[in-house]
N, C-alpha and C positions, 0 to 999 in steps of 0.2 A: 484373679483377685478374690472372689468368691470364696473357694479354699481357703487363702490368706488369712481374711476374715472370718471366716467360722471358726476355722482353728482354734485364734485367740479365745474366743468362748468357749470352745470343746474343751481344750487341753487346759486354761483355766478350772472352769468348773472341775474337769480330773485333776488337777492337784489341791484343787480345794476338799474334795471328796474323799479320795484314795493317799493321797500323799500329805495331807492335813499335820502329820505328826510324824513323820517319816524323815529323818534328816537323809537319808539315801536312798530315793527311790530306784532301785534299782531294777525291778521287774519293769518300771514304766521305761525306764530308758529301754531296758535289752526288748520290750515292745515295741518301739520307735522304732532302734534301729531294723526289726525286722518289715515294721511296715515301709520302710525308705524303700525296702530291697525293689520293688515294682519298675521307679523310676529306670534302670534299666532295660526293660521292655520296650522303652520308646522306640528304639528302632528298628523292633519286627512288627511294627505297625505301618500301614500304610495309609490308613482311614485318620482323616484329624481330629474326629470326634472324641476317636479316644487316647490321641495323642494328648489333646484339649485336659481332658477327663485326666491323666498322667499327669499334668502339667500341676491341676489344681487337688491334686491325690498329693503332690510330690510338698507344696506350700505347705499345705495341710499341716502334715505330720510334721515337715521343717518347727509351726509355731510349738510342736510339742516339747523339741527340744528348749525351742525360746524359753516359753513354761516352765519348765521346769528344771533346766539350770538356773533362771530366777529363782527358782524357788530355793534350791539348794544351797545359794549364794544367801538369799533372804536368812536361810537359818544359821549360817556359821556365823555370821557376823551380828553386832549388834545393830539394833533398832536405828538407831541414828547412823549408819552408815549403810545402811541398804544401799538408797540414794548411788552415794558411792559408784558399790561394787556393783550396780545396775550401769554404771557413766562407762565402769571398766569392761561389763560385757559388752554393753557397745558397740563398744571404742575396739574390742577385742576382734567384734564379729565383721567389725568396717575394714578393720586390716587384712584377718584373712580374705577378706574378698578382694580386697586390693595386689594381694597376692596371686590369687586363684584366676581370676576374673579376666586377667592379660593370656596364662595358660591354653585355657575353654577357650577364648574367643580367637587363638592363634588355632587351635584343634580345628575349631567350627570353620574359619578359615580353609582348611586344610580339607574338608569334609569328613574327620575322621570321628563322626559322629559318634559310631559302636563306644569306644576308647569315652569321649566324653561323658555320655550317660552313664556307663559302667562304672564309672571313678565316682561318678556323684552319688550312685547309688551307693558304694560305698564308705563315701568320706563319711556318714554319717556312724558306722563301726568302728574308725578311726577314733573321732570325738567320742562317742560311750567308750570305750576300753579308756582315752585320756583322764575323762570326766569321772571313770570310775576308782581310777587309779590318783587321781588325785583328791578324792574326797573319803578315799580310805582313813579309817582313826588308826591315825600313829600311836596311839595307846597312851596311858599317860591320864594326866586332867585335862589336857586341853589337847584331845585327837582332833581332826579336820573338820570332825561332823562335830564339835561341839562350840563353844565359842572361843573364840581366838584366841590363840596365846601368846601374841602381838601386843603388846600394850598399845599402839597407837592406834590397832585396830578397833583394839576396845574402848578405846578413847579417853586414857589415862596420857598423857602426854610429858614426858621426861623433863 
């Protein structure tokens, strides 16, 4: 929990700082995902100290992406729908786990540990290459990183 918690403060204050005016930060994402890569290591460990240490390495960095897909979601959209599109990462981040969550724990079951750390270290590569590719500007006045070109997004209402 430790991790967990600092995080939010670490990786806050970093996109307060470095991503402040960045509608893509995309050095901090391809950061993340590199610090994820660690989580993998769990299982040439034997000491639980630093299995321990892995565990709250691995949260850590997890709130960076929290961070700052907030943040990114914060800037496409308008002020009055943050709200929102913070209800729909959520909601977004509850399902994939709802998904995931039966997988891991049939693996962990199974003791096929190597397989599960390895994927998790991963999945985090997965989401930046999605995250990146979807907040690409389509070009145009209203590319992804600017504001919406969704009327309802923008809250002009038909």
């Amino acid at each position: 929990m430790v991790g967990w918690e600092a995080g939010y403060f670490f990786w806050g204050w970093v996109a307060d700082r470095y991503a402040a005016n960045v509608p893509r930060p995309v050095r901090i994402f391809v950061l993340l995902t590199i610090l994820s890569l660690p989580t993998a290591f769990m299982t040439l460990t034997s000491s639980w100290v630093v299995a321990i240490a892995l565990f709250c390495w691995s949260t850590f960095i997890a709130d960076g992406f929290v961070v700052m897909s907030l943040r990114v979601g914060s800037r496409i959209f308008p002020a009055d729908r943050v709200g929102m599109v913070a209800g729909i990462g959520s909601g977004s981040w509850g399902a994939v786990q709802a998904v995931i969550q039966p997988v891991y724990g049939a693996w962990l079951d199974r003791h096929w540990y190597a397989a599960t750390f390895i994927s998790m270290s991963l999945m985090p590569r997965v989401g930046t290459m999605l995250v990146l590719w979807l907040s690409t500007p389509w070009g145009g006045k209203h590319g992804a990183c600017q504001s919406s070109g969704v009327p309802a997004a923008r809250g002009i209402r038909p």
